[in-house]
N, C-alpha and C positions, 0 to 999 in steps of 0.2 A: 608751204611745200611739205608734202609728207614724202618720205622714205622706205621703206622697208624690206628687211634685209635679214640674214644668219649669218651669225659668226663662227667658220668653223674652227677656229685656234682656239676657240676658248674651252671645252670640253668635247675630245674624243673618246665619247664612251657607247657603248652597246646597251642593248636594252636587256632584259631580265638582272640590273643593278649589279651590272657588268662593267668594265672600264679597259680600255686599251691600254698596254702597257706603258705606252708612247711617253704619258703625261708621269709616270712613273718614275722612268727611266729620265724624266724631265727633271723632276725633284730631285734625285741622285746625285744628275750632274749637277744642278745648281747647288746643292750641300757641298759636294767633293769639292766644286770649282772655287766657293767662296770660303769655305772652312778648309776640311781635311777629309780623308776618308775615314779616319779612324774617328772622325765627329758624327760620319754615316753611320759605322757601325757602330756606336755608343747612338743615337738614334733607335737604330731598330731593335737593338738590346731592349731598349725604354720602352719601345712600341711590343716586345714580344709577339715577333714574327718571324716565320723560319724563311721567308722568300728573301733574299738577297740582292739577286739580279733579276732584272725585269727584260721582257725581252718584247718588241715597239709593237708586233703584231698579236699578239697574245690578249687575251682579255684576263683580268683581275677581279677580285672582289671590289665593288664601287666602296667599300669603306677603308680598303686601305690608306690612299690620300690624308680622309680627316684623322685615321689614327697617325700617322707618320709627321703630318702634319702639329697635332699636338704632343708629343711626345718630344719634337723638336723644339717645340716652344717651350717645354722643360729645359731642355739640354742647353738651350741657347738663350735663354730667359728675355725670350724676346715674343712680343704680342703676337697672336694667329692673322690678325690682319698685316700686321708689315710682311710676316714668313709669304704670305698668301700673294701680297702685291709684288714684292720682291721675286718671287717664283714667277709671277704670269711676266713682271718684265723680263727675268732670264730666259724663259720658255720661248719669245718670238727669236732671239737671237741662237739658241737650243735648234732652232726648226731648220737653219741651216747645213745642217751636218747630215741633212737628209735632202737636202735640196729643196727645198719650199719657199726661201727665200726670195728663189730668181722668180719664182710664182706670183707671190705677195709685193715682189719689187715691180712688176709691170700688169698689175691687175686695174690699176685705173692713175689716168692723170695727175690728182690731186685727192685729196681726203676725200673731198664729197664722191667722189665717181667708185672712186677704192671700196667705199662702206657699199655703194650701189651694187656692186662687184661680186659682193661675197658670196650671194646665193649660187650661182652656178662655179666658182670655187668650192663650197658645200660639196656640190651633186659631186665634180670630179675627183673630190675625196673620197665616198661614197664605194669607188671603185676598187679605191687600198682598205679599206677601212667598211667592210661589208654590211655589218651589223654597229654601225656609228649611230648615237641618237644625241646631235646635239642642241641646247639650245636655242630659243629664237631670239630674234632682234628684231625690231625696226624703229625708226626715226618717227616720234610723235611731231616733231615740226623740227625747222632750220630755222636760223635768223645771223645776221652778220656775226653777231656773236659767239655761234657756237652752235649745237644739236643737242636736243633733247631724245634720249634712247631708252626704249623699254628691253628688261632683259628679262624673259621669262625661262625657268629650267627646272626640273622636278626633283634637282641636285641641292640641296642647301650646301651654302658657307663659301661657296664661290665669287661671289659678285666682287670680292678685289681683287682674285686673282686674275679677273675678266679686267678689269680697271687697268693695273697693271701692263696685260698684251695693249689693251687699245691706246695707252699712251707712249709704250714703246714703239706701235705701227709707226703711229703719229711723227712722233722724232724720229724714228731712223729710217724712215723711206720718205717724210713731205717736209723734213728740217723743220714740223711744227710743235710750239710748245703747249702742250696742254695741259689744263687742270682741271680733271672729274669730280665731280661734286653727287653726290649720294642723298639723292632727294629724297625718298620713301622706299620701305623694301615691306612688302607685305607677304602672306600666305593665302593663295586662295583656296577656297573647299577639297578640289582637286587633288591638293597636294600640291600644286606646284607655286615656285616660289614667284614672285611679282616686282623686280627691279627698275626703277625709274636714276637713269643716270644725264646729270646736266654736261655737256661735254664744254667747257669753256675756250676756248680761240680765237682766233681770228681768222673769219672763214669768210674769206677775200673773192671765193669763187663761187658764193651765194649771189654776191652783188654783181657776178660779170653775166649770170644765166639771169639774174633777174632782169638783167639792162638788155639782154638780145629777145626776152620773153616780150618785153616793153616794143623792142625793137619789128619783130615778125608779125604783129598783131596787124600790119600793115599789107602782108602777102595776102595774095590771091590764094582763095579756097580750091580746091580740087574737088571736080564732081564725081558722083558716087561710083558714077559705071566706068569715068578712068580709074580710080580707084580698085576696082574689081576686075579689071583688065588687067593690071598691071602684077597683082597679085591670084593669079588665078586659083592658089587651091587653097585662098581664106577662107573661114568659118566665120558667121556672126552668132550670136548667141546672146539670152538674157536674163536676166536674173534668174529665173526658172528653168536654165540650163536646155532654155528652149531656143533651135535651130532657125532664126531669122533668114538668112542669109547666106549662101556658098559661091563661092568661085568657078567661072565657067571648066578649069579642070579637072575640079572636083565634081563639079553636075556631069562630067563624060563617062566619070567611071563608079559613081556613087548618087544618082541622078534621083532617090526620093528621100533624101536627109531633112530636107525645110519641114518643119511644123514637127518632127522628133527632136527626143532630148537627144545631147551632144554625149552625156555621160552614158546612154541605152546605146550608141552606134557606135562609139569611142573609147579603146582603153587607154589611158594615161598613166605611160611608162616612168615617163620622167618628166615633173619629180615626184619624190616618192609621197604625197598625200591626197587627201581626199578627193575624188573631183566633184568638188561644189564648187561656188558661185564664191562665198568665203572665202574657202582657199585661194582660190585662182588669181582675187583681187589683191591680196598680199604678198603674192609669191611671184609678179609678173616682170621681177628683173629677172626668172629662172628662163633657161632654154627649157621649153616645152615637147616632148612626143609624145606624140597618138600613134595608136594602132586600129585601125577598123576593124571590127569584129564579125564574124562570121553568125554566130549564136547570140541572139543576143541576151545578156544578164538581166535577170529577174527584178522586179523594184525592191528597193530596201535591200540586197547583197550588200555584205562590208567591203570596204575597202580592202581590208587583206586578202580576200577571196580574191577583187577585181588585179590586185596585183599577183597575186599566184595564177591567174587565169594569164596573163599580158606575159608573164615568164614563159608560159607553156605556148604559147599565142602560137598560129601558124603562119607560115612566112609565105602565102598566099595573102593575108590582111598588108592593107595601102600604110605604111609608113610615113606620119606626117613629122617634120620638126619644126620651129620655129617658137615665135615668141609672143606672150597675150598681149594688147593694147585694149587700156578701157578707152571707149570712147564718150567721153561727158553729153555730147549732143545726141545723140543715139541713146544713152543708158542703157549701153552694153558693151561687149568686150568680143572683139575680132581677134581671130586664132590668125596671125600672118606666117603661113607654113609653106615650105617644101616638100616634098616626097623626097625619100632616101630609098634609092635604089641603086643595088647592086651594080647593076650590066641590062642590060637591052633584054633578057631573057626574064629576067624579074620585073623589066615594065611593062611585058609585051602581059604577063600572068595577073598582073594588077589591071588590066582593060585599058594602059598610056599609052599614047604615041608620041614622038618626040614633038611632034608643035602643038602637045599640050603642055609642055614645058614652057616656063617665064622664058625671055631674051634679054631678059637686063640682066639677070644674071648667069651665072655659071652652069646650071643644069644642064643643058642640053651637050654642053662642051665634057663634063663630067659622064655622062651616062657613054656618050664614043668613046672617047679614053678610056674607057673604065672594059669597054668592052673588047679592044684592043690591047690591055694590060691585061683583062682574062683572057685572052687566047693564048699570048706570052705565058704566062703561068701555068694553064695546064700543060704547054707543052714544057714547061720548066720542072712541072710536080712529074710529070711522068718520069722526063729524066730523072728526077733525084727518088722516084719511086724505083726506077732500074736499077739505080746504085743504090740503093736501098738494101735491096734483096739481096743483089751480089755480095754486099758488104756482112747480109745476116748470114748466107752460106756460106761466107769466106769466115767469121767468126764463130760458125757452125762447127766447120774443117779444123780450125784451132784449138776452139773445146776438145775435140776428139784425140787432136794430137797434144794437146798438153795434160787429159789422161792416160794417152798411151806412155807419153814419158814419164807423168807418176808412179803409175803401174812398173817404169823398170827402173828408175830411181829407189824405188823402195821395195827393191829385190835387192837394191847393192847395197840402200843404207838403212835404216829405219826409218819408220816415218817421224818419228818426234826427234830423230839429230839431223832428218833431211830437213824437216822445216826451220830448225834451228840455225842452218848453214844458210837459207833462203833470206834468213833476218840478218844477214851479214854476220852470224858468230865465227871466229875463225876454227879451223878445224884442230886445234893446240885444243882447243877450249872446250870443245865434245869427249875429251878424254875424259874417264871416270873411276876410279876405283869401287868395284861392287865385291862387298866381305862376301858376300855368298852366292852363288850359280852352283844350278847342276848342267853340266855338257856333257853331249853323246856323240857319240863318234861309231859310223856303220862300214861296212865294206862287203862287197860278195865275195863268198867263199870260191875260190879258183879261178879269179874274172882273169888271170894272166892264162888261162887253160882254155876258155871260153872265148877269147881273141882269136885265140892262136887255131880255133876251126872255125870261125866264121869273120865273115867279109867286114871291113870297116865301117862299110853303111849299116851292117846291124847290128853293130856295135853302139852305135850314135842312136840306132831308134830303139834300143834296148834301154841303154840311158835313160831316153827321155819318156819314155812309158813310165820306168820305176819313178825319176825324181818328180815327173808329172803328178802321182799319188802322192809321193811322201811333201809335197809342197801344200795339199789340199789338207792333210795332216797335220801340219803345221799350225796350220788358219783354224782348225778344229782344236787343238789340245792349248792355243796360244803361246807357242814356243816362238822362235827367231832360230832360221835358218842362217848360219854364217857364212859359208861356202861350200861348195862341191870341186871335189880335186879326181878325176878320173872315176873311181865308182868310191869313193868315200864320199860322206858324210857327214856335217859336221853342224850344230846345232845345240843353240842356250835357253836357259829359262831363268829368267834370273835379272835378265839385263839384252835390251836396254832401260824395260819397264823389270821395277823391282818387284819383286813376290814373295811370301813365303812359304807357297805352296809349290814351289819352282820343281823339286825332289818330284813330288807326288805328280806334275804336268810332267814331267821328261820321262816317269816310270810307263805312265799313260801313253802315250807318245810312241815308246818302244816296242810296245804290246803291240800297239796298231799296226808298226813296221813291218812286224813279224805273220801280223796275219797278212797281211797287205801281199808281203813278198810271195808269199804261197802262192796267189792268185797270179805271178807273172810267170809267165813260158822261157824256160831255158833256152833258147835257140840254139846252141852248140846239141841237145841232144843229151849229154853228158848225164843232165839230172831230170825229173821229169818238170820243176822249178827249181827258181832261183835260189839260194840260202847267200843269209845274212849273218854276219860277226857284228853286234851292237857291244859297248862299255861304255857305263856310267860313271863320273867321277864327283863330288859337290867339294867346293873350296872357292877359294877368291883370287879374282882374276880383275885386271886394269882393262879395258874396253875404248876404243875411240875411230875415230877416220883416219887411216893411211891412204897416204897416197894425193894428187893434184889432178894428174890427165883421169885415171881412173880412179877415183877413191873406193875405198872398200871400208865396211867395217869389220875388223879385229880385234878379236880376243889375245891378250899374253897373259903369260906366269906357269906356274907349274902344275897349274891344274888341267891345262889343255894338254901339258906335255903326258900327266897321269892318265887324264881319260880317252887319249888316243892307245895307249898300251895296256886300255882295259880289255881290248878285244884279243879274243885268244880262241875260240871255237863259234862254229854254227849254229843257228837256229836257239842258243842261248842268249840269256841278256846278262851281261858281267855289270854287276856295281861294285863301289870302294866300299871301304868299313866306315866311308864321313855318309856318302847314300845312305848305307842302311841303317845309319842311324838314324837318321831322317825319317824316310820309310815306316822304323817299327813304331813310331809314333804315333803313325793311320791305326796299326791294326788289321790293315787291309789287304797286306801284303804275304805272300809265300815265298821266304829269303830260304835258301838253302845255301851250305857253303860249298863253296867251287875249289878248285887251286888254284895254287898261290901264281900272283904274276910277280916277278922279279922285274925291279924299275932301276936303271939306270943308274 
């Protein structure tokens, strides 16, 4: 009885000598779990490596294993075969923390059917594991004793840690004890390496298929055209990948296939190799799809072409799945497939009608349901397309107003102690001592004369004309506006962001003020514009949030008290004697002296 099969727990690795972390992050825990960590990192110390943590999806360099591996067998002075076998048995019990377990626990009856199993196990890996390239397997013969396995992999220095999983399978899912025996390990030309394993057992379920094999030799044959009835969209084929025989549903909508190759009409999706004659006979535990092709491929195209063509493939091409059967008395191999269709819309576009579909099984029951659960859906996707939308405007609306509230949030506080408060700081904790600011402080000259002949409404939009400019002033010279108290003024440089060019931004600043104010209309009549009292003061002031319902941010000390009483005349700018010392440092400045202001 021959076998054959992939084993995919034995090496998850990708191609371009590439490796999934998986098996990485395998080795870790089994170091951590049977040593210590600190035996992990005295490992990788040894291995001089800066990767640490391995993370399951990722791919690696394919040599890290055998460095970590032997670096370990330093540390631990123990053989690369025991670390290796020892790892592959940790590794099947490792796979549970991922759920693979409940996989590998009901992937077949008994040992023999499990090993049968693995191939389409393989493909569904395939799915998490994109670029996986792992070894092959199959069973060279059975006998009550035991199985003989061939392991081929282009990986050297593996085959015990393969040893290892297979004997863990063994005991911990069929309570069998086994002992692998390591017949020959050769290298062929290729590169790739050549593993011959004797599996020793007692394989109880060789002799119960041998005695029903004995048993059935006694049933009635089935004739060819029940046979072809029953499965209507089989393929036959034969060694030359030449088209024998089809299925009466597949002659409805694919009606001149006999006497062409099956690989010229057929792309084969899954699995991922070759479609020859070779292949196909080694690999016929896998579930099988085709795709019919529209164009058909050139002779001698590779195979990766024929799979990058089957990825691109059009969803007009007949979707076949099922499974190969060789058949010994025909010498050849019958493709036993289904069509995978959609909905009634995708069978009607492939040339099916529903009683070209089998009755023994499920198809025909599939394709109504199927079509019945698509109408449900679109009108379900529609719905949740409506709420959809509503949900992006309504989150549209939000954006807008959680800028409009930025925008007045950081008019009252700054923006680096608004975000601070946002992180839960409390407001104690935004207080600051800053050694130096320069603040200015403005007012109009006669705004109590200027009230007193015009209406309160243009009073309000007098205001809001001037501090409209002087806030874009702001944003230009990089000051912090603190507050506006009737037509004052009141603004830092210094803090909440520190400077030391704070002096020379607020002298700037002023200037601007002053041309600014020109350009506004008196509306009392009084003047032909506005005029402005500006005083500069620089010294050190404590800075933070007052306040809960309204917070603000506030300046104290005696420097706000000084540069509010700097102001004293019109259309000039008053600084202290700390300013101008500041100031004469530029160079750039025309200080003349004023009078004296008498302070408190």
């Amino acid at each position: 009885v021959e076998i054959r099969f992939l084993l995919p727990v034995s090496h998850i690795c990708c191609s371009s000598r590439k490796m999934y972390g998986l098996l990485l992050e395998g080795i870790h825990a089994f170091i951590t779990s049977k040593f210590s960590e600190d035996v992990w990192d005295a490992i990788l110390a040894r291995a001089k490596t800066d990767t640490r943590n391995f993370r399951t999806r990722e791919v690696y360099s394919d040599g890290l294993i055998p460095l970590i591996v032997d670096a370990a067998c330093e540390e631990l002075r123990m053989s690369n075969d025991d670390i290796m076998f020892e790892n592959g048995v940790f590794f099947i019990t490792f796979l549970s923390n991922f759920g693979y377990d409940s996989i590998l626990r009901v992937l077949g009856r008994d040992l023999r059917d499990f090993l049968n199993g693995l191939d389409n196990l393989h493909e569904y890996l395939r799915f998490t594991y994109v670029k996986m390239r792992p070894p092959s397997f199959f069973c060279v013969n059975e006998s009550k004793t035991g199985i003989t396995l061939q392991y081929r992999s282009k990986r050297r220095g593996f085959h015990h840690y393969v040893r290892g999983q297979i004997t863990e399978i063994a005991r911990l899912f069929y309570q069998t004890n086994m002992r692998i025996e390591i017949v020959s390990k050769t290298a062929e030309a290729c590169g790739v390496v050549n593993c011959i394993f004797r599996l020793h057992f007692n394989n109880i379920r060789f002799a119960i298929v041998s005695d029903r094999l004995f048993e059935s030799s006694s049933l009635c044959t089935v004739p060819s055209e029940v046979f072809f009835e029953v499965f209507p969209f089989n393929i036959v084929f034969n060694r030359g990948m030449r088209i024998l025989n089809i299925g009466r549903g597949l002659f409805n909508t694919l009606p001149n296939l006999v006497n062409t190759l099956i690989n010229e009409n057929f792309l084969l999706i899954r699995p991922m190799i070759e479609f020859s004659w070779d292949a196909v006979i080694i690999h016929t535990n896998n579930v099988f799809e085709l795709i019919s092709m529209e164009n058909k491929l050139q002779d001698g195209q590779a195979s990766k072409e024929r799979h990058k063509k089957a990825s691109n493939a059009s969803d007009n091409g007949l979707r076949l799945k099922g499974q190969m059967k060789y058949m010994p008395a025909w010498d050849a191999i019958v493709f036993l497939g289904t069509p995978v269709l959609r909905d009634v819309e995708s069978m009607y576009s492939v040339g099916l009608y529903i009683n070209d579909l089998s009755m023994h099984d499920s198809s025909r029951d599939l394709i109504l349901a199927g079509e019945q659960q698509s109408a449900e859906l679109k009108l379900a996707l529609e719905q949740e397309q409506e709420k959809s939308a509503k949900l992006t405007e309504s989150m549209k609306r939000l954006d807008e107003e959680k800028k409009k509230t930025d925008e007045l949030l950081y008019q009252m506080i700054p923006k680096t102690v608004a975000d601070r408060l946002r992180r839960g700081d409390s407001a104690v904790s935004t207080c600051e001592t800053f050694d130096e600011v320069t603040i200015l402080f403005s007012d109009i000259c006669g705004f109590t004369n200027i009230c007193g002949a015009i209406t309160p409404l243009d009073v309000v939009n007098m205001l809001n004309n001037m501090y409209s400019v002087f806030d874009k002033l702001t944003e230009q010279n990089c000051v912090y506006k603190v507050e506006t108290v009737g037509d004052a003024y009141m603004i830092v440089s210094g803090a909440p962001v520190k400077t030391e060019h704070h002096a020379a931004l607020m002298s700037e600043m002023a200037q601007d003020m002053i041309k600014a104010i020109a350009n506004c209309k008196d509306p009392s009549g009084i003047n032909p514009h506005l005029m402005m009292r500006i005083g500069l003061h620089t010294g050190m002031v404590v800075a933070g949030v007052v306040g809960v319902k309204m917070p603000r941010y506030c300046l104290f000390g005696d420097t706000v008290n000084t540069a509010n009483k700097m102001e004293s005349s019109g259309q000039r700018i008053h600084i202290s004697a700390t300013t101008k010392t500041k100031l004469d440092s530029y160079e750039a400045y025309v200080i003349s002296d004023g009078s004296e202001v008498v302070l408190p």
